[in-house]
Structures are given as C-alpha cells and as structure tokens.
N, C-alpha and C positions, 0 to 999 in steps of 0.2 A: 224668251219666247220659244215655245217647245209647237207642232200641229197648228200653228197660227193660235197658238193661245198666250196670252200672258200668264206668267209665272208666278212673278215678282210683286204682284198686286192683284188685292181683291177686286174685279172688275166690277160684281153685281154689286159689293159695298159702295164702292167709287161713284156707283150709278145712283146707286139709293141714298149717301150724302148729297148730291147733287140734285135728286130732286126735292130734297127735301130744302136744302135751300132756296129754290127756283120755285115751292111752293108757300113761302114764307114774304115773297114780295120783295119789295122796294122799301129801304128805310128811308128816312127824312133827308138823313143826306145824301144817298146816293140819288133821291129824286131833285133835291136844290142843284147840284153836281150834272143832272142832264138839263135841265131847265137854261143853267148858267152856257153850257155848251152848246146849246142851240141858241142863245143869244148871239155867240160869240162868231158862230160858224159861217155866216157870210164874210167875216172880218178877214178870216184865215183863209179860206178860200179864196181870197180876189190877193191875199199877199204872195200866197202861194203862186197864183195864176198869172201875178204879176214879173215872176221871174221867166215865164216861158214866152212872153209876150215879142219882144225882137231876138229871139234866141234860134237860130238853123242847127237843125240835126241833123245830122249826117251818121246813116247805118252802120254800123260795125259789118252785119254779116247783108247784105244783097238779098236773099233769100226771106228773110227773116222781114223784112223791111213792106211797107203799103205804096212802093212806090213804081 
C-alpha cells in the first residue's frame, strides 16, 4: 500500500468480478443451503443460549463493563 492505494491488486478488477458475481444470483444450492439454515436456526440459537443461562460474568476490566 503506497498514498492509501493498493499495490498488489487490481482493485477496480476486484470490484468488477464481484459484481458480476452478485449479479448472476443465487444458485440452486446455495438457495436449498439458506433455506436449510433458516430451518435450523432457532435450534442453534436456544443451544447456544442455553449455555449463558446459569452462567455470572464477572468483567475483566470495570470500565468496560454495564455495571
């Protein structure tokens, strides 16, 4: 990085792969693949939620902390 530019990479190429992907859509399986994880996601979320449930935190730094 030289003037806040990148060097080492095409930046507008970078850009213009990217949109060109992001204008080509969702394929079949990346749509079944969000479909399945929005099933899933209450699942994960309450096993998650279930480890914070009797658990006391105690702050590292005072400052930093809501209490």
């Amino acid at each position: 990085m030289e003037d806040r530019k990148i060097l080492t990479i095409d930046v507008e190429s970078l850009y213009q792969e990217v949109r060109d992907q992001a204008n080509k859509g969702k394929t079949e399986d990346q749509i079944r693949y969000c479909e399945l994880l929005y099933k899933i996601k209450p699942y994960y979320q309450n096993w998650y939620n279930s480890w914070l449930k009797d658990l006391e935190l105690t702050p590292f730094y005072k400052m930093n902390s809501r209490i």
